[in-house]
C-alpha positions, 0 to 999 in steps of 0.5 A, spaced: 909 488 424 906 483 428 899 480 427 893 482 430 891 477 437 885 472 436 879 474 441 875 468 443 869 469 447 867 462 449 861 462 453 856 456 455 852 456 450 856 459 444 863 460 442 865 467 438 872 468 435 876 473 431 881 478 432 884 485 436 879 490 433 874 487 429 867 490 431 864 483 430 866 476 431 868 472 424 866 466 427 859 464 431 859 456 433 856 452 438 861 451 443 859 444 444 861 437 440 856 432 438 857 425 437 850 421 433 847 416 438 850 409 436 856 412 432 863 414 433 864 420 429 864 427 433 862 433 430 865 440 433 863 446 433 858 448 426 859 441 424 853 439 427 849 444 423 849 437 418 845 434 421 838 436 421 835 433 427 838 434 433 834 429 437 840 424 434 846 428 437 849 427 444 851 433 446 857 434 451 859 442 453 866 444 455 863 449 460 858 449 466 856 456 469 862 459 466 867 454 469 871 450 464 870 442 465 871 438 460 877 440 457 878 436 451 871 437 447 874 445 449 880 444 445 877 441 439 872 447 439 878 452 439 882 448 434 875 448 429 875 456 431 883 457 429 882 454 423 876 458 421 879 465 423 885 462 419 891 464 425 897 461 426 897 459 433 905 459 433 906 465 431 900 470 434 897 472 440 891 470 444 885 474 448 880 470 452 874 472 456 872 468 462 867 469 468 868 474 474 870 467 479 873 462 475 877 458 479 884 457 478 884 450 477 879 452 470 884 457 469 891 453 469 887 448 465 885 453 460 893 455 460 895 449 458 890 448 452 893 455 449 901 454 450 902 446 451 897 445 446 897 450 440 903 453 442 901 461 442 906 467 444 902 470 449 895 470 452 891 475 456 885 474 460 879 477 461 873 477 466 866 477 462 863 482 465 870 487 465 869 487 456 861 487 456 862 494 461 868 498 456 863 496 450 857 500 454 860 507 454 859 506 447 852 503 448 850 509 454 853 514 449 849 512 443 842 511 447 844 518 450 844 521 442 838 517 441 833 519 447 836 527 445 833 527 438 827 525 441 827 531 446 827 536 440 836 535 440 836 537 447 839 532 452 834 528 456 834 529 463 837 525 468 837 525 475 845 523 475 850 523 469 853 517 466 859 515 470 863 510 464 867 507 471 862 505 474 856 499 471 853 493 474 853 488 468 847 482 468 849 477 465 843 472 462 847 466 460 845 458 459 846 455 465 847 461 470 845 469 471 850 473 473 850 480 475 858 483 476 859 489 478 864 493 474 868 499 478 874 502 475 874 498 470 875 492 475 870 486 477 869 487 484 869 479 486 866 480 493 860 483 490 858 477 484 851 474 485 850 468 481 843 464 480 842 457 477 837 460 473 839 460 465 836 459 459 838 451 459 834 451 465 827 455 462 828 450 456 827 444 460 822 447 464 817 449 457 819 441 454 816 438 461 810 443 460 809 441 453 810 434 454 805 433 460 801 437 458 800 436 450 805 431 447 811 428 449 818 433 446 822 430 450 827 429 446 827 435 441 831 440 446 833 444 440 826 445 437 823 447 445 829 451 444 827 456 438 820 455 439 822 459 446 827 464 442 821 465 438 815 464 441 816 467 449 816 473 453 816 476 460 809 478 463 809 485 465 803 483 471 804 475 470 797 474 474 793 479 468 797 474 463 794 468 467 787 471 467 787 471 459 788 464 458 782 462 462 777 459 458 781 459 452 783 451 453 778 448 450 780 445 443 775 449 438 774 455 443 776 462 441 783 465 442 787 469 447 791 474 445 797 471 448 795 463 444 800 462 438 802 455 434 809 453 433 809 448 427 814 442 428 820 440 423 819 433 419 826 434 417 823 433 410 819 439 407 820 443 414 827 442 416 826 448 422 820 449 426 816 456 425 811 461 430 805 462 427 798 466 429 803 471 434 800 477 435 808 480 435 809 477 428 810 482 422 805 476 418 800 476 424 793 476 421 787 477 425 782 473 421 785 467 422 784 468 430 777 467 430 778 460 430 784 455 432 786 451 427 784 443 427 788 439 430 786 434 423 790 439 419 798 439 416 803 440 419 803 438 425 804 444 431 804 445 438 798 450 442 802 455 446 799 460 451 801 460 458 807 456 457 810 462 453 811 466 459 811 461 464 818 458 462 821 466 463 817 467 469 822 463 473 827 468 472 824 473 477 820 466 481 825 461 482 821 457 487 816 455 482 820 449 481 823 448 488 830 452 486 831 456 493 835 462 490 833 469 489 830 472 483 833 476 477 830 482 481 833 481 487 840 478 485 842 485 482 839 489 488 843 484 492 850 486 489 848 493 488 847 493 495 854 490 496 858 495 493 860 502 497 855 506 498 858 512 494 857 507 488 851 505 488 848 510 485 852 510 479 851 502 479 843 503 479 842 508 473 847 503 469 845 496 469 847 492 462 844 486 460 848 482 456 847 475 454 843 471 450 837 471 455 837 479 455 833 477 447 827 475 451 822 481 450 819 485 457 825 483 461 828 490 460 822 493 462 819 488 468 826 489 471 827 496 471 820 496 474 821 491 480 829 493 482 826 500 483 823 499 490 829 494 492 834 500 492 834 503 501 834 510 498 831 513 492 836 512 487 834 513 479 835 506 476 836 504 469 836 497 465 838 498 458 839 491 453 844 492 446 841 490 441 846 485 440 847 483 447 850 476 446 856 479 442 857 485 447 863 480 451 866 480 444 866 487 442 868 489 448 874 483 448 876 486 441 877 493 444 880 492 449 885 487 446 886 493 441 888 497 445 892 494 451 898 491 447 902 489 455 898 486 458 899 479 455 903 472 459 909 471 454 909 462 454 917 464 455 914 466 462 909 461 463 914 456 462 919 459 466 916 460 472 911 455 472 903 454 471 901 456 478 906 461 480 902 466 473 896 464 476 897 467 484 903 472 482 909 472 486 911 478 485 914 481 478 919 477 475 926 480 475 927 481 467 921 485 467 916 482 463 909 483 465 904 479 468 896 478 466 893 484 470 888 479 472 892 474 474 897 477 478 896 482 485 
């Protein structure tokens, strides 16, 4: 019995391996490779959980929106995730996941990285968005159960029953947003919208708020990082939100409910900075509220407070920092809009956030009330968010490499007819091997 195919979802950010049918991935790593400044060691991968302080690495990302380039930091990835997974190359199969419009150039670069480099016997490619949506017919059918048993077990009531072949996925990556429509179990390429608002981008506009305003973090990316994962949010009316920080700047005055503290690594006693006086925190005490703690006590910490929905905010208001794009709101309206009328309806009622930029709580909820009044005709809409939704690519990708046992480019073939003529598909070949449905037609 052959062995299970290796799953690999490389995204922007984060690297996520495994094999054919498992329901989480073995391996999660950063996909990146770090080199400490004035050194000539390259960290890969976990490896640079090593090291404590992150403002001594430099970084370099094999991926940009998606697109594969840098090609050796990517099979230094991949030879780290292998290893972990404890595959044989030679000797298996191997599913990957890319975005809805890569280009044939990242793709052949990829190929070769799988059959040159590591030797495996097939490879299939996935769009991103084509696995996030076989995974939500499991999602939609769980959500359905749940709102049932809060209507006394009946069915909740819905202008429009679910239709599993027809969902827009909205894709919240690091450095882009994507929203795919999915029909038929294929991507619908003319109708991608993508924005270069991601969460590299909403990183770097918190740390230049912090810095001109309180103190300079220049180059502590990885601590803004998690004080945004910890501490922000999306506003609901985002001028209330404001409202609620005026008059609450003043060093010693009183608190909004909105302020909150994150406590800054040493790297000594405190090796990861923390949230606290958050409202939202289950350790949240009101009495130590009343008064903002002195900027004389230890540890050192930040003051937050508009900047915790400022940063999010560009999402929806790209022009607030110059960038001439659409919002969040408007990018998924627009590629619902493009799609066949008789599809729309369907695509309005199943928008699946994805990504680990769906984590940021009111994003749901802000974008299911404003996509409402973009849509020409009454449509019903309904933005529903995993609970793990940076891992809803790779459990889709697992699924589907579990049960599509012939859709796999042999390396015979790839060496046969050549890199370019897999991609673009000249017809099938006369020994009657298959091609990658999605590289061929």
């Amino acid at each position: 019995m052959d062995p299970p195919a290796v799953v690999i979802d490389a995204g922007t950010y984060e690297v996520r391996a495994g094999l054919a049918g498992d329901d989480a991935p073995r391996y999660r790593a950063p996909n990146c490779t770090a080199r400490p400044k004035q050194q000539l060691q390259v960290l890969v991968a976990d490896e640079i959980y090593t090291i404590k302080n992150h403002a001594q690495l430099e970084f370099s990302r094999p991926l940009e929106r998606g697109v594969l380039v840098h090609a050796g930091a990517q099979r230094d990835v991949f030879e780290r995730c292998f290893s972990k997974v404890q595959c044989t190359p030679r000797d298996s199969r191997i599913v990957v996941t890319e975005c809805a419009v890569n280009p044939p150039s990242a793709r052949k670069a990829c190929d070769e990285i799988l059959f040159e480099d590591f030797g495996f016997l097939g490879r299939m490619r996935l769009p991103s968005a084509v696995c996030a949506a076989a995974k939500s017919k499991e999602i939609l059918e769980d959500r359905e159960r749940h709102l049932a048993t809060q209507h006394g077990g009946k069915p909740a009531e819905k202008r429009l029953p679910y239709n599993h072949d027809c969902v827009l996925i909205c894709d919240m990556g690091h450095s882009a947003s994507t929203a795919t429509p999915v029909l038929s179990g294929g991507a619908h390429d003319y109708a991608v919208r993508r924005s270069d608002v991601g969460g590299q981008l909403v990183t770097g506009y918190l740390r230049d708020l912090i810095s001109y305003r309180q103190m300079e973090v220049f180059d502590e990316t990885a601590t803004i990082d998690k004080l945004k994962r910890d501490l922000c949010y999306v506003a609901q009316d985002f001028d209330s939100e404001l409202a609620k920080c005026d008059g609450t700047t003043k060093e010693h005055g009183t608190a909004s409910d909105v302020y909150a503290e994150f406590v800054l690594p040493d790297y000594h006693t405190i090796d990861a900075g923390y949230a606290r006086l958050d409202t939202r925190h289950p350790a949240y005490n009101p009495e130590e509220r009343r008064r903002r703690t002195r900027p004389d006590t230890s540890p050192q910490f930040l003051r937050v407070e508009s900047e915790r929905f400022c940063g999010p905010e560009l999402h929806f208001s790209p022009q607030d920092i110059g960038l001439k794009q659409c919002g969040l709101t408007e990018l998924v309206a627009d590629s619902i809009l493009k799609c066949p009328h008789a599809m729309r309806p369907n695509l309005s009622a199943q928008v699946m956030l994805v990504g680990g930029g769906a984590r940021c709580p009111g994003l749901r909820e802000r974008l299911q009330r404003e996509l409402r009044p973009l849509m020409l005709e009454p449509y019903d809409v309904e933005v529903v968010a995993p609970r793990e939704p940076e891992l809803t690519v790779f459990q889709g990708a697992a699924m589907l490499a579990r049960d599509n046992e012939g859709q796999y480019l042999s390396k015979l073939d790839w060496e046969e007819y050549g890199a370019d003529r897999c991609l673009v598909g000249f017809g099938r070949p006369e020994n009657g091997s298959s091609y990658d449905a999605m590289d061929v037609g």
